[in-house]
Every structure is written in C-alpha cells, then in structure tokens.
C-alpha positions in Angstrom: 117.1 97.2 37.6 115.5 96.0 34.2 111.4 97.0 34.0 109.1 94.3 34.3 105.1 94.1 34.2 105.2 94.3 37.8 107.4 97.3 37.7 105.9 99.6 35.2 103.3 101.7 36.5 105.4 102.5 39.1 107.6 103.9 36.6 104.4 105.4 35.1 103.1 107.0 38.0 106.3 108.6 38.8 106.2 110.0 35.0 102.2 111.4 35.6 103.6 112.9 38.9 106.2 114.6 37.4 104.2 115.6 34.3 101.4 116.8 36.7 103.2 118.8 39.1 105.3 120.6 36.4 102.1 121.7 34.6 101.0 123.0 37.8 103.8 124.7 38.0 104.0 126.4 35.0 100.2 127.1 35.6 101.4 128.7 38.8 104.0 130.8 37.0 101.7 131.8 34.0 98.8 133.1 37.2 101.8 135.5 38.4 103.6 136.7 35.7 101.7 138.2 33.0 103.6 137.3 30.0 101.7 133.7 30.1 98.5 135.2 30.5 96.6 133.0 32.7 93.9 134.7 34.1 92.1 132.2 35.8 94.1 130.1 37.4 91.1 127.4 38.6 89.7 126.8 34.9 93.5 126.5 33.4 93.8 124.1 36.0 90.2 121.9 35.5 90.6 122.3 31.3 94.2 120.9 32.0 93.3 117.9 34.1 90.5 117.2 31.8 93.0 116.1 29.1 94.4 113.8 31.3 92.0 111.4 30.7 93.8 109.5 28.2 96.6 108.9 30.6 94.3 107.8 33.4 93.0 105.2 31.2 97.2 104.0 30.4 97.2 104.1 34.3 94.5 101.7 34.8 95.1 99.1 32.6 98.9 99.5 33.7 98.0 98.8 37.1 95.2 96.0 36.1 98.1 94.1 34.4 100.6 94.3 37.0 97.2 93.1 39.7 96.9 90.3 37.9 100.7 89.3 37.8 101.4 89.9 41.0 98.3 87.7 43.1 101.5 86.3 45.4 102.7 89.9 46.5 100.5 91.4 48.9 102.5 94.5 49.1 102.3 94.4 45.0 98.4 94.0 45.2 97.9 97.3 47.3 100.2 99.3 45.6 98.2 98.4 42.3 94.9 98.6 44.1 96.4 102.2 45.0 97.3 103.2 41.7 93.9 101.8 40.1 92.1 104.3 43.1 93.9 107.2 41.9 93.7 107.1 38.8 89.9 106.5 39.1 90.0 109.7 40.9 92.1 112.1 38.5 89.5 110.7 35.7 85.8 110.8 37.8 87.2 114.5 39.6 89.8 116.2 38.1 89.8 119.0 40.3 90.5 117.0 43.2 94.0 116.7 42.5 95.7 115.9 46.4 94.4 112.8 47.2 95.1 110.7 44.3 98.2 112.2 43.9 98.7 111.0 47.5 97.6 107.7 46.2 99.9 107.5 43.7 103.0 108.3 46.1 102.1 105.3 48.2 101.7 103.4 45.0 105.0 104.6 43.8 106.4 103.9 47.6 105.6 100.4 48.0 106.5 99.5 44.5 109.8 100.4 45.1 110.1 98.2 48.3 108.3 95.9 46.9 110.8 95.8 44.0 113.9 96.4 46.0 112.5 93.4 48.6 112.0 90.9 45.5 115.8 92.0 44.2 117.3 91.4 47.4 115.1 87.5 47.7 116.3 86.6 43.9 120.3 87.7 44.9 119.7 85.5 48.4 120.6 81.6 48.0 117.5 79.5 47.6 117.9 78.5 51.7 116.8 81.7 52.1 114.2 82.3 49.8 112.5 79.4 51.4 112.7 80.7 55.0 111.3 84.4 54.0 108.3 82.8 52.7 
C-alpha cells in the first residue's frame, strides 16, 4: 500500500497512539516500581501531555490537508473531521486523554476502510467503478 495525502494521518495517528500509550505505560511502571521515581503519577502524566502540543499541531494540519483532498469521500471527511476533534482535544485538555484517543481509533478505523474500499474500486474494471458510484 504506498502512502498518500489521504493516507497519512492515519499513519500518524497510529504513531501518536502508540507513542501515547507506551509513555503511559512507562509512567505506569515508574508510579510502581521505585527505581523510576515517579511520585506523582497525575502531574508526570499532565507535564507529559503538555509536550504534546507540537504533535497536536502535525496532527491538525495532517488532517486539514487530507480534508481538503478528500471532498468526494464522505467516509474520508469524518475520519479527518475525527482526527482534527482529537487532536483539538489532546491540545485544549491534556488531561482528558480517553476520548480523543477514542477519536483517534475511529479516525484510524475508517481510514483504513476507507483506504482498503478505494484499493479494492482502483483494482475493479472501470464497469464497476461506475456502478459503485
């Protein structure tokens, strides 16, 4: 599957997911074991999501790129719409961290379809194309 504008935030949110939940992770692991020394778990937390505002912002215009690329996908458009909510989110609360990570699963969700649905269309004979629309 080659990456397209359409294609990469998904890729990006995926990354930020991953990123996110294996610093919470760690965070989790440095609150039990004392050889990390994290004694308050809540402010490690809020101080770490507070950096993250630099990769909210690559989030956005990610998703605002792939919005205005993808006006004859619906599924695209909610997805980016999705994305752009958020991220929005992780950068006006960072201590709300479950529903825009929510967000960001559906995003991640129906980009995938989205991109496996527009795959399987381009394979199809142009008969076919035609009829789906």
């Amino acid at each position: 599957m080659k990456i397209s504008l359409l294609k990469l935030p998904g890729l990006y949110d995926t990354l930020f997911m991953l990123f996110l939940l294996l610093s919470c992770a760690v965070l989790g692991i440095g609150h039990i074991l004392p050889l990390f020394h994290v004694d308050n778990f809540m402010a490690a937390r809020t101080a770490l999501l507070s950096h993250l505002a630099i990769f909210t912002w690559i989030g956005i215009g990610l998703h605002l790129i792939s919005y205005l690329r993808a006006f004859q996908i619906p599924a695209m458009l909610l997805a980016n719409i999705a994305g752009i909510g958020a991220f929005l989110i992780f950068w006006l609360l960072p201590s709300v961290a479950l529903v825009p990570s929510l967000l960001l699963i559906g995003a991640i969700l129906l980009t995938q379809k989205t991109a496996k649905h527009k795959a399987r269309l381009h394979q199809a004979s142009p008969q076919e194309q035609n009829s789906s629309y």
